[in-house]
C-alpha positions as CSV (number, residue, x, y, z in Angstrom):
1,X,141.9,64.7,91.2
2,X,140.4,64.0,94.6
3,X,136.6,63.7,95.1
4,X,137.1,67.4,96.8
5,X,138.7,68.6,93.7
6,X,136.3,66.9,91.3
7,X,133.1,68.5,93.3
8,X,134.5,72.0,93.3
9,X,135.2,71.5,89.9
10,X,131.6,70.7,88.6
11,X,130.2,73.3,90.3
12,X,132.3,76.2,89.2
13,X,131.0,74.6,85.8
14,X,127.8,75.2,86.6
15,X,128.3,78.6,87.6
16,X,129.9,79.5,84.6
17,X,126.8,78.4,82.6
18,X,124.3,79.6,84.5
19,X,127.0,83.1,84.2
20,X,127.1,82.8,80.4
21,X,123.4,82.4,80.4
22,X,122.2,85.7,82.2
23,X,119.1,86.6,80.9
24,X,120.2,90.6,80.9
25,X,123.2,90.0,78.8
26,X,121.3,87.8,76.6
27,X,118.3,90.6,75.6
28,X,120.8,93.0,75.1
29,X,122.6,90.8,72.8
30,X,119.4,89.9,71.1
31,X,117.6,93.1,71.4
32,X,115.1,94.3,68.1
33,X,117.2,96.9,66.4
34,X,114.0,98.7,65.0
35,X,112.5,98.9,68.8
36,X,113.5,102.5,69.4
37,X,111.2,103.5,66.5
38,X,108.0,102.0,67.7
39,X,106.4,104.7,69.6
40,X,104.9,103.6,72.5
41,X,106.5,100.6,74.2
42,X,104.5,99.0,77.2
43,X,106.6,96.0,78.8
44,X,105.3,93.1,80.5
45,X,107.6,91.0,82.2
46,X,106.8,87.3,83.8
47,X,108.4,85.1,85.0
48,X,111.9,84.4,87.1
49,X,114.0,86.1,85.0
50,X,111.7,89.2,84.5
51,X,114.1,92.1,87.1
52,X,117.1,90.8,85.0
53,X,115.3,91.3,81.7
54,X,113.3,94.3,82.6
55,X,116.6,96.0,83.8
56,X,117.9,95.3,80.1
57,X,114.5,97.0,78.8
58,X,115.4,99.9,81.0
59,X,119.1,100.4,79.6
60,X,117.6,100.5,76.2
61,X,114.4,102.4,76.5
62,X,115.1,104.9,79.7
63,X,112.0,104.2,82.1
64,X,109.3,102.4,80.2
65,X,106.0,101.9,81.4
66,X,105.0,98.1,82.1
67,X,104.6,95.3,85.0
68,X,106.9,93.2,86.5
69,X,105.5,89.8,87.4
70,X,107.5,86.9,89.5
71,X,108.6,85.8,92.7
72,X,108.4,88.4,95.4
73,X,112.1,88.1,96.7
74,X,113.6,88.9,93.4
75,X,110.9,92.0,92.3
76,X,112.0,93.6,95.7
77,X,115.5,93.3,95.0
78,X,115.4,95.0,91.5
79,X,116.5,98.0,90.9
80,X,114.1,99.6,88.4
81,X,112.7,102.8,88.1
82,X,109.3,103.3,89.1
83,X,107.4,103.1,86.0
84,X,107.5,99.5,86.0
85,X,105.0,98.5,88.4
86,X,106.1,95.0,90.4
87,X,103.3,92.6,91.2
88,X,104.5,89.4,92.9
89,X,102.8,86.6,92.4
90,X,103.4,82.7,93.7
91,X,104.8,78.8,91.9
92,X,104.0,76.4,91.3
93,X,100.7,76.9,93.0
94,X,98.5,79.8,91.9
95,X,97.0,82.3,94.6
96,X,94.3,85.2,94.8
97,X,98.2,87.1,94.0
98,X,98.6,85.7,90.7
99,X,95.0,86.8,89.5
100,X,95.5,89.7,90.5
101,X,98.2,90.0,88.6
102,X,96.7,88.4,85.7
103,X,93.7,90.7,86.1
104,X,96.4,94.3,86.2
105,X,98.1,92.5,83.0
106,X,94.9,92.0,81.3
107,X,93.8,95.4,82.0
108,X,96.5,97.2,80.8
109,X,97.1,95.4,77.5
110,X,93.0,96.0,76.5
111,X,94.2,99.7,76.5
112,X,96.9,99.1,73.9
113,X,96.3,100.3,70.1
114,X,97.9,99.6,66.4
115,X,100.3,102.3,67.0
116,X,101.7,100.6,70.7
117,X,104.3,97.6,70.9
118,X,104.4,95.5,73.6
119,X,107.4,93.7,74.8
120,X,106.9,90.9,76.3
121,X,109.6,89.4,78.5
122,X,109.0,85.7,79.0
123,X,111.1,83.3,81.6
124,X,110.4,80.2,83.6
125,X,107.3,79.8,85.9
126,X,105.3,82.2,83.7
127,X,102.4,79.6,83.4
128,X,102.2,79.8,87.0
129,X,102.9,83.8,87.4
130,X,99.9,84.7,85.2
131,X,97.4,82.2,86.2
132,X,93.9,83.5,86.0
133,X,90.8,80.4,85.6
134,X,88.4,80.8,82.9
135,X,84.9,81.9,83.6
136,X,83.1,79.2,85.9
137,X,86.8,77.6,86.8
138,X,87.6,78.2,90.6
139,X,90.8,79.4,92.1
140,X,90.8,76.6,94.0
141,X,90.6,74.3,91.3
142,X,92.7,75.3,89.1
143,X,95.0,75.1,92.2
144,X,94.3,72.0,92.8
145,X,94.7,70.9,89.4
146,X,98.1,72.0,89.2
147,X,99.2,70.1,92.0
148,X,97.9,67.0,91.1
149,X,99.0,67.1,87.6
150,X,102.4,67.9,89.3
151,X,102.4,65.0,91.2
152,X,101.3,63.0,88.7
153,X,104.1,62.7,86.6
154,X,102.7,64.8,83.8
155,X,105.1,66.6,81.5
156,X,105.2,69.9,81.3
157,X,103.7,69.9,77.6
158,X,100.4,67.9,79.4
159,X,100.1,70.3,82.2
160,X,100.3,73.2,80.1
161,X,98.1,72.4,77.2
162,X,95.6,71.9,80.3
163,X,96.5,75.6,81.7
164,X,95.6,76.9,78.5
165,X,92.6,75.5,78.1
166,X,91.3,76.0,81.4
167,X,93.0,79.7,81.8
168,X,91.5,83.1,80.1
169,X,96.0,84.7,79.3
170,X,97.6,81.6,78.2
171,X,97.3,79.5,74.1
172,X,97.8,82.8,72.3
173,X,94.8,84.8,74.2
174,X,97.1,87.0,75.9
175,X,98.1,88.5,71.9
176,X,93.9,88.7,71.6
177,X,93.6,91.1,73.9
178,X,96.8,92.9,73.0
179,X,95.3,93.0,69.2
180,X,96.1,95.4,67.1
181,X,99.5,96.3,69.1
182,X,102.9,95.0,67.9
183,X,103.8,92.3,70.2
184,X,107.5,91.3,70.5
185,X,107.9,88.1,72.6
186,X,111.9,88.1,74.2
187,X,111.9,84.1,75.6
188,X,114.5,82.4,78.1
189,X,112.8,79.2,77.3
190,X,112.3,76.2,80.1
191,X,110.6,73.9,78.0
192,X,113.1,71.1,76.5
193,X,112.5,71.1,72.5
194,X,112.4,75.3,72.7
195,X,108.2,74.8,72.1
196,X,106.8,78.2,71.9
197,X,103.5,77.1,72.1
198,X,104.6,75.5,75.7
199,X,106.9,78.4,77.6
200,X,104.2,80.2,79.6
201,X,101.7,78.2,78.5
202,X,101.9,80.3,75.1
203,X,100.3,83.6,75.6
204,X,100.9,84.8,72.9
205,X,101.9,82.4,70.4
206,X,99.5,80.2,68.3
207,X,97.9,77.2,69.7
208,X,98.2,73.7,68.4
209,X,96.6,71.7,70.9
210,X,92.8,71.4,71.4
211,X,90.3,71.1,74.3
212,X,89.6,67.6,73.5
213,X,93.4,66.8,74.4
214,X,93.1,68.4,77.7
215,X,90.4,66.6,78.6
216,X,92.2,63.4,77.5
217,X,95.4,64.5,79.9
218,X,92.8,65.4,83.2
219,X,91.2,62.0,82.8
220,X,94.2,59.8,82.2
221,X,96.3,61.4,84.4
222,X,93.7,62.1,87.2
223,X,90.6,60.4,86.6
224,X,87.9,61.0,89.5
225,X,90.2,63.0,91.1
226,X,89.9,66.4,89.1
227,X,87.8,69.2,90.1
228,X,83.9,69.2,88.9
229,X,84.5,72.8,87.5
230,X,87.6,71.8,85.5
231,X,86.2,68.9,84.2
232,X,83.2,70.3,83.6
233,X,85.1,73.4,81.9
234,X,87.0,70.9,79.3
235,X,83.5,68.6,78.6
236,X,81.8,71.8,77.2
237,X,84.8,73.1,75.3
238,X,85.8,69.1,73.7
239,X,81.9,69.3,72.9
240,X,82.2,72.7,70.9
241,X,80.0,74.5,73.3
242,X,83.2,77.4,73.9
243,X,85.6,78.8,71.8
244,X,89.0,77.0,71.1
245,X,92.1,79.0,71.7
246,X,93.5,81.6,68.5
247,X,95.2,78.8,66.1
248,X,97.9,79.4,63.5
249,X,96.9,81.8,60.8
250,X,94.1,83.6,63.5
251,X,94.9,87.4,62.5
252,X,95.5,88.2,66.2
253,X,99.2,86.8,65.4
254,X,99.8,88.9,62.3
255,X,101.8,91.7,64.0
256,X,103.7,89.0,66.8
257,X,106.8,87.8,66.6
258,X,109.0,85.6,69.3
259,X,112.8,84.9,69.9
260,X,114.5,82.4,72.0
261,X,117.3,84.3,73.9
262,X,118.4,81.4,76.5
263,X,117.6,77.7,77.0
264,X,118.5,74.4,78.0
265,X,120.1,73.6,74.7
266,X,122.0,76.8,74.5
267,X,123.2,76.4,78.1
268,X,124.6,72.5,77.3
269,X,126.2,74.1,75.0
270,X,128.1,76.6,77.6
271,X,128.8,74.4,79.9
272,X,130.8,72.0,77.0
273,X,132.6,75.0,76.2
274,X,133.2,75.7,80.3
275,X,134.8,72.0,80.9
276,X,136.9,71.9,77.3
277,X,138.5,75.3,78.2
278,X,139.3,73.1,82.0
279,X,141.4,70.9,80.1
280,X,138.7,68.0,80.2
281,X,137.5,65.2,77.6
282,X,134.4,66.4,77.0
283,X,130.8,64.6,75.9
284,X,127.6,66.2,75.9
285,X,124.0,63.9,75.3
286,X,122.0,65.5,73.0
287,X,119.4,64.1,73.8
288,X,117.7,66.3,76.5
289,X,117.3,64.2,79.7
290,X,113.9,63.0,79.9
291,X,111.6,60.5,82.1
292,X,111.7,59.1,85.5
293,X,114.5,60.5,87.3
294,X,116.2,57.7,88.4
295,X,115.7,56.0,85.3
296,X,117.5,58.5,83.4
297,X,120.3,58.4,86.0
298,X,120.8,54.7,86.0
299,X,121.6,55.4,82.2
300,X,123.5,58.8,82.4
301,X,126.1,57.6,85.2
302,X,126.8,54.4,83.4
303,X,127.7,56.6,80.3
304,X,130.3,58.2,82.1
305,X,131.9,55.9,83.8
306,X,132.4,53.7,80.9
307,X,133.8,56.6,78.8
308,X,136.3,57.6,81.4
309,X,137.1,53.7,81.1
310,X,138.1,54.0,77.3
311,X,139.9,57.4,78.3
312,X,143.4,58.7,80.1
313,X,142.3,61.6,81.2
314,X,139.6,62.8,83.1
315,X,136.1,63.8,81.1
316,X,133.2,65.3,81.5
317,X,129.6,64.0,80.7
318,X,127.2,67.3,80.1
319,X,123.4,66.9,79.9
320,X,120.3,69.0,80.0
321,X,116.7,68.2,80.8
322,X,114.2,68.0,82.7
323,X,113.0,64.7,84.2
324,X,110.1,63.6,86.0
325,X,109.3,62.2,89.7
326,X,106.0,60.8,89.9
327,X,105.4,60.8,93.4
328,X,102.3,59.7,94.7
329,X,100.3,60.3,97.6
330,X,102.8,59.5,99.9
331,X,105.9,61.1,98.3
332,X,108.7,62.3,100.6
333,X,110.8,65.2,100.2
334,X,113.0,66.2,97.7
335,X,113.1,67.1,93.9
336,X,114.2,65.7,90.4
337,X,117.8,66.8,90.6
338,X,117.6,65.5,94.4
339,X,116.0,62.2,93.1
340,X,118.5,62.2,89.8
341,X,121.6,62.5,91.9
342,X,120.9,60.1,94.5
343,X,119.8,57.5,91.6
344,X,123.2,57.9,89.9
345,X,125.0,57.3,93.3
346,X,123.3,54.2,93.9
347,X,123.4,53.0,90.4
348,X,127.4,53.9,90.4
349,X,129.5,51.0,88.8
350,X,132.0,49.3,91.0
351,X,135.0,51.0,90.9
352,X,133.7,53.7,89.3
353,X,135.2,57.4,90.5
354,X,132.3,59.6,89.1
355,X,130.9,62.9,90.8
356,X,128.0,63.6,89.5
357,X,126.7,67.5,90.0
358,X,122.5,67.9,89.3
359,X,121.1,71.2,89.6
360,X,117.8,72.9,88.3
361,X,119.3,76.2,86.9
362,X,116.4,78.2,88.7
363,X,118.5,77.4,92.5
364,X,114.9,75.3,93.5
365,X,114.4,72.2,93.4
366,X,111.2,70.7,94.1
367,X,109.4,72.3,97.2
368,X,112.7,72.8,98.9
369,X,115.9,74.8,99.6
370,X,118.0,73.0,97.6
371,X,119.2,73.9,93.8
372,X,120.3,69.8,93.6
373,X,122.4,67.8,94.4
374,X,126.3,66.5,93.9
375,X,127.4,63.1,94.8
376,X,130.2,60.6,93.9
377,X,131.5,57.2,94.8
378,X,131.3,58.3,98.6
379,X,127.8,58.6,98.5
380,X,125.9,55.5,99.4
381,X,128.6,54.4,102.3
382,X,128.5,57.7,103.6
383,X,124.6,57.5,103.4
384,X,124.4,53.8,105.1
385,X,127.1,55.4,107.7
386,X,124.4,57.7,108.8
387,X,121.6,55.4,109.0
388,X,120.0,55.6,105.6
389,X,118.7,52.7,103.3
390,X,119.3,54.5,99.6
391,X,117.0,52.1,98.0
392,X,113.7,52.6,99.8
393,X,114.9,56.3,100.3
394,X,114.7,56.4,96.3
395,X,111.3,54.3,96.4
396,X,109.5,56.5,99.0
397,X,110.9,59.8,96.8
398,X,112.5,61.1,100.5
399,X,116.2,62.1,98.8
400,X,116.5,65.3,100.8
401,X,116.6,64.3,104.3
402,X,119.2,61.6,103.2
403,X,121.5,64.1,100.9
404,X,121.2,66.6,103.6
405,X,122.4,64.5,106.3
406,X,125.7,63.6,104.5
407,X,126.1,67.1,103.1
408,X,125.7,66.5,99.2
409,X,122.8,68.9,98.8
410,X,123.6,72.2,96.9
411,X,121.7,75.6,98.0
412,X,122.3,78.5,96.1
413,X,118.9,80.5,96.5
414,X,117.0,81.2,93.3
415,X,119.2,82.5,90.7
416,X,117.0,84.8,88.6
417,X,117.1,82.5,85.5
418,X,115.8,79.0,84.6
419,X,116.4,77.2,82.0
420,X,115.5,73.6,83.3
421,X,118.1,71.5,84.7
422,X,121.7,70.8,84.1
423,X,123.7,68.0,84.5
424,X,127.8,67.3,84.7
425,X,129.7,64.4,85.3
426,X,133.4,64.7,86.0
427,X,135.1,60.6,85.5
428,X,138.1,59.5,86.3
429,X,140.0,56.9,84.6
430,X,140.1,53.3,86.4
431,X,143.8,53.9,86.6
432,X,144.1,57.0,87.7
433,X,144.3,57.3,91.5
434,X,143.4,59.9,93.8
């Protein structure tokens, strides 16, 4: 199997996973039999996933009545009737678009009663989709906020138990204001360890965390560089001067329940089931990939080379995760699975015939074009061929120009799903030649 062969390989994969994981087939297949009998439904949709989802709502329930809230590309693409209102709003970043969204959601879940359910459809970037700043929080930091805590290195746990505490929708408020409606909560979950408090920030699930840990996460992570009104926000809420977010046992949660439909864990466990049925040795880490990017790589392409050493056929090394990149003020371009892949290149044993295929199962990686990346023993040369120095490339967090020059970088254009990122590894044995 030549390093052609190996390439196509991992990526067919991946799109077999990501195939297996559709977010329509997977609310159908988990849909609430007793739905039909609840009177009044009213959906909400946010999040990347949400025209797939909402278009399972539709062969179920006819032509509900609800909203639709994601990235613009994919809401004008859907085919949906009518009734379900499309607001697009923008990610990572929130805009004046995402509160108004937030504000049309708000609005029309205060007009539910006891006898309405509400179906909420949850996917990734939902913390972002339905951003809306507490009172006396601006826009503009809350904006602001985001980004740095983006660049930061925070995890996704950190930033969102600041969103929620610096938001009016998210840590269980958004089931507040939907109170005394039914709430059903259908999640494709991007938050590694299936947290429900985390996915979206949590609207509508109870809330564990506390103002008083926000505050901690804004000051370690970004010290004099957080916004007066954010800081200023989390002081007066640590000191007991606003109200904390519904907690478990609040009443407001009596009549919600949540089901995970997809995640990262779920979609491991496809892809295994993708590369055994391709005649491949496979391993999967279960342990979701975690930490600095290259880090993690360093450690992940080791694995597989040395267990296509001990093997005589060619395996497969599956992982799923989400890493980090903390970038700086003077990162480069590029993205985790960008960053992951190029690690894993240049940390490639000698002699070691590994292609290595990193993709974020949303098609974006980072602020760019690019799902990920796939790379093998080739890499690096090619790279130094074409000018390149891999190692401060990695250092200055610039992997994009580099893996687009040599043609390693992977577009597919966002996928309608995302459920983190997604790693395989196809090894040869040392003695098998190309």
């Amino acid at each position: 199997m030549n390093t052609d062969e190996r390439r196509k390989l991992a990526l067919r994969l991946h799109h077999q996973t990501l195939d297996a994981m559709d977010p329509g087939r997977a609310a159908l297949k988990h849909w609430p039999a007793d739905l039909g009998d609840s009177g009044r439904v009213f959906v909400l949709a946010v999040g990347k996933a949400s025209p797939s989802m909402a278009r399972a709502a539709c062969e179920q329930l006819g032509s509900p009545e609800g909203l639709l809230i994601g990235p613009e590309p994919l809401l004008a693409a859907a085919n949906l009737p009518p009734s379900l209102r499309r607001i697009p709003a923008d990610h990572p970043t929130p805009t004046e678009r995402n509160l108004d969204a937030s504000d049309a959601a708000a609005h029309a879940l205060s007009r539910l009663g006891e006898g309405d359910t509400l179906l909420l459809l949850l996917s990734g970037g939902g913390s972002a989709y339905l951003a809306s700043p507490a009172k006396g929080v601006a826009l503009a930091d809350l904006a602001i906020t985001t980004e740095r805590l983006l660049r930061s290195g925070a995890t996704i746990v950190e930033l969102n138990t600041v969103r929620k505490h610096i938001e009016r929708l998210k840590g269980g408020r958004l089931a507040s204001i939907a109170h005394p409606a039914r709430v059903i909560a259908m999640v494709v979950c991007d938050v590694i360890g299936d947290r429900l408090d985390t996915v979206s920030s949590g609207p509508a699930y109870p809330d564990p965390t506390t103002f008083a840990e926000a505050l901690d996460i804004v000051q370690t992570r970004l010290g004099d560089a957080c916004p007066a009104s954010v800081l200023d926000h989390l002081e007066r809420g640590a000191a007991g001067e606003l109200p904390e977010t519904p907690k478990p046992g609040d009443p407001v949660f009596d009549r919600v329940s949540h089901s995970i439909i997809a995640s990262n864990r779920r979609a491991v466990e496809a892809a295994t089931d993708a590369a055994r049925n391709a005649g491949l040795g496979v391993y999967a880490i279960e342990e979701p990939l975690s930490g600095e990017a290259s880090e993690a790589a360093a450690a992940f392409v080791r694995r597989a080379a040395e267990l296509a050493s001990q093997s005589a056929e060619p395996v497969a090394l599956i992982a799923g995760g989400e890493t980090t990149v903390t970038v700086g003020e003077r990162g480069g371009k590029g993205g985790r699975n960008q960053e992951f892949a190029l690690a894993c290149a240049a940390a490639m044993p000698k002699g070691a015939r590994v292609t290595i295929a990193s993709l974020g199962t949303d098609g974006i990686d980072g602020p760019t074009d690019a799902a990920g990346a796939v790379v093998d023993e080739t890499t690096i040369e090619r790279a130094i061929a074409a000018g390149f120095d891999q190692q401060a490339t990695l250092e200055r967090h610039d992997s994009y120009p580099l893996l687009d020059a040599i043609g390693d970088l992977i577009r597919t254009g966002p996928s309608g799903n995302n459920i983190n990122d997604l790693v395989i590894a196809i090894a040869l044995p040392p003695e098998q030649t190309r």
